[in-house]
N, C-alpha and C positions, 0 to 999 in steps of 0.2 A: 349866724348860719354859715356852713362852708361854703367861701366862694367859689364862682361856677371859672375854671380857667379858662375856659374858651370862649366866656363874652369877657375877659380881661383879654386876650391875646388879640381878641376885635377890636377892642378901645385902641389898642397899641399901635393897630395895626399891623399884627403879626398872622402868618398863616396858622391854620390849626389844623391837622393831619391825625387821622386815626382810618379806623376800618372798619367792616361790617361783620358782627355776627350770624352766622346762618347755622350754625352748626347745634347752638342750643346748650354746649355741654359747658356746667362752670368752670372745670380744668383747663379747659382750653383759652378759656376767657382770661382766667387769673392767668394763665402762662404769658398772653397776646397783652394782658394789665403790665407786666412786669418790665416786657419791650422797653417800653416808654411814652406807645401812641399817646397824642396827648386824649384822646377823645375814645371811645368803643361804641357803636350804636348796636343794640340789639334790633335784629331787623325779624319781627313780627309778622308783616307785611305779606312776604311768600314765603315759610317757612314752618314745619310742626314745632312754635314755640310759644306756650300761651302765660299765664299770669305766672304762673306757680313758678316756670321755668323762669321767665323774664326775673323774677326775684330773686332767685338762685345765681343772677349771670349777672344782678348788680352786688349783690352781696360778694361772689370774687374779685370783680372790676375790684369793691372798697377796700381789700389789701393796698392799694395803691393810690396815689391821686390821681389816675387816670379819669376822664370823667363819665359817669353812666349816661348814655341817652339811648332814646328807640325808636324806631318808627313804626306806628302803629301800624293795622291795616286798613286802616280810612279815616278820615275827616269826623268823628264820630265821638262827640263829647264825653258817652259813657265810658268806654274805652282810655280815651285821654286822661281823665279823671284817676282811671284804678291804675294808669301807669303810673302818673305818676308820686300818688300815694306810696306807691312801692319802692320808689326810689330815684323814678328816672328823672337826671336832671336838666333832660331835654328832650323833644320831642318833635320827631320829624313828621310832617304829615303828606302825605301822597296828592298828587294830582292835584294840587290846588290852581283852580283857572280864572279864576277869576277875586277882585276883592270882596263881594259876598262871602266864598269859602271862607279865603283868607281871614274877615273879622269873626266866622265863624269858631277855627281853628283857634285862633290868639285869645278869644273869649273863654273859651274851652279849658286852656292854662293857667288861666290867672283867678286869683280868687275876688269877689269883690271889694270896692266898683268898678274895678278896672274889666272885669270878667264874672261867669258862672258857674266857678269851679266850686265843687261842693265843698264846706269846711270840714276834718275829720283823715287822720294819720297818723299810722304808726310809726311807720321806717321813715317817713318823710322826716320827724324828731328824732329818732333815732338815727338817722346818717347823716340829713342838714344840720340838726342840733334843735336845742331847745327855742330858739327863734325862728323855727322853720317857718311858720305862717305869717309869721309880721313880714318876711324879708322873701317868701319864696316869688314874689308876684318878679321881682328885680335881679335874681338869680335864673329862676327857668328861663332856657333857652327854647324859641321857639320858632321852629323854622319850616317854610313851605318850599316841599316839593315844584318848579317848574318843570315839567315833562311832555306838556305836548304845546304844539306850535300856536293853540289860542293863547295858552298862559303866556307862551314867549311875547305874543302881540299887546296881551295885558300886563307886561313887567311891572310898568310903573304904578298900576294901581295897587299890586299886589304887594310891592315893596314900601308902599308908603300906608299902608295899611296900619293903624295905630296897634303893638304888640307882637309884630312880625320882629324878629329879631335878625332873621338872615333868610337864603331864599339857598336853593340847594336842589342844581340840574341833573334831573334822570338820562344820561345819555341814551339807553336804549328805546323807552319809551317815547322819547322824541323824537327819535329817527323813526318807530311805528307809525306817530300819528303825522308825519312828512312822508310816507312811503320810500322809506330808504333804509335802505343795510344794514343792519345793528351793528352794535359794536361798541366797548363802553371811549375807545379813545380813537375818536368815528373821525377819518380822512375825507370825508364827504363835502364836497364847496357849501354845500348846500345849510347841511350838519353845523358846520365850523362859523356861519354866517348869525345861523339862530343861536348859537351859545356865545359868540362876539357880542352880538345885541344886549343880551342879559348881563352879560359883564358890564357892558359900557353905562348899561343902564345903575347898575350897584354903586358901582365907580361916579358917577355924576351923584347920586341920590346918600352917598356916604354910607351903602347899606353893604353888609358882607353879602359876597356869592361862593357858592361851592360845588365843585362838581365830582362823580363820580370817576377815577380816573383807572384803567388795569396795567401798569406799571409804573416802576420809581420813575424811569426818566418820562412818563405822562404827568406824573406829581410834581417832578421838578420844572417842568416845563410850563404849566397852570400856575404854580406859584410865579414865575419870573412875569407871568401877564397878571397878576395880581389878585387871582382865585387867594379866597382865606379860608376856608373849610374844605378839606382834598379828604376824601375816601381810597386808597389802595387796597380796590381788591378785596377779600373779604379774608374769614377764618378757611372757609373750603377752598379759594380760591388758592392761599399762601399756602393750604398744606398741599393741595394737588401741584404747583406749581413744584414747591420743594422737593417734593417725591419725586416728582418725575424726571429732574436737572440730577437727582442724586443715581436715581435707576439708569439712567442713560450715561452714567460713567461706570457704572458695573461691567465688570470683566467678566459677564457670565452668556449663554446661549440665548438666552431671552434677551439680553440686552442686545445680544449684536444684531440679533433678527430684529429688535424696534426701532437699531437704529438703520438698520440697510432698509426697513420699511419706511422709515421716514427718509431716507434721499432718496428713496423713489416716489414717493409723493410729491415729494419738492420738484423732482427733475420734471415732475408729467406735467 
């Protein structure tokens, strides 16, 4: 079976960096494959992107060895299952609070005994290879969501959960369920305390943590405290980003009014 890179760069001890799809569109995914992210998740979750699509956006990731993963939109075996038959070689799962969820999701993955993943795939042999089901139980990657302030209080259970592979911080929704200011790289005492904890707790426990981060120097900065799975930003976020940094160097009318608009936002 192809190996999955990013539980090799965990073994290593290596960060593993890639993005979020939200956009949907295979073009864009095979352009974001080509980068070099080591990782793309398809993000399911909030997004108009369902099986058919999810298929189409791992089939361009495989021009490359970038590696396919997704996050579903819940905790939801049936779901988990058709992803990933489909292809995905890892699978994020939301909101997971507690070790309940947790053995429920890592069940979900794996085939048995280890789990109750149904037997029966296409792409799965077709892109892992003809080994796919002897070998996929120790390839798939499988990672919970911590996002709100009980999971952060249940870290440890949730990280030593048998088949949890890594654990991976929703910064906004954490700052929701703490009543505080969203933001994916949140300057909040409060914020930076709960996501400290989760770290420390990975870090004692040998297990990868990864957080969502919206810019490079938040990426580089995650890494140096010893985050291994970093998300920057997503496909809409790096194109809205790029357009905008390129439109506000235009020599044109519209430009110069978004930029006089924008230092007077600043100034007020």
């Amino acid at each position: 079976m192809r190996p999955n890179k990013v539980k090799q760069q965990w073994r290593q001890g290596q960060p593993s960096v890639g993005t979020w799809l939200s956009l949907g569109d295979p073009l864009a995914a095979e352009i974001l494959a080509h980068v070099g992210f080591d990782w793309l998740t398809v993000d399911m979750e909030h997004n108009a992107i369902d099986l058919a699509d999810a298929q189409a956006l791992f089939q361009a990731i495989a021009t490359t060895d970038t590696v396919p993963m997704v996050r579903v939109p819940w905790n939801d075996p049936q779901i988990i299952k058709r992803v990933l038959d489909i292809g995905a070689y890892g699978v994020v799962i939301p909101n997971v609070k507690d070790r309940g969820e947790a053995e429920q999701a890592a069940q979900a993955c794996r085939y048995p005994p280890q789990g109750i993943r149904g037997i029966g795939t296409l792409r799965g042999h077709l892109y892992g290879g003809p080994d796919y089901t002897d070998r996929a139980n120790e390839e798939i990657a499988v990672i919970a969501m911590i996002e709100h302030i009980d999971a952060v209080a249940r870290a440890e259970e949730i990280m030593t959960t048998p088949g949890i592979d890594a654990v991976f911080i929703g910064p906004n929704d954490l700052a929701a369920s703490m009543g505080l200011p969203l933001g994916l790289d949140n300057p909040h005492p409060e914020h930076q305390a709960a996501v400290a904890r989760v770290l420390e707790a990975g870090k004692r426990l040998g297990l990868p943590v990864g957080i969502h981060c919206g810019s490079v120097q938040a990426v580089n900065q995650r890494i140096a405290e010893g985050f291994l799975w970093l998300a920057l930003s997503s496909d809409a976020g790096l194109l809205a980003g790029a357009a905008h940094q390129a439109f506000q160097q235009l020599d044109t009318a519209a430009a110069q009014e978004a930029r006089a608009a924008r230092r007077e936002g600043v100034a007020e």
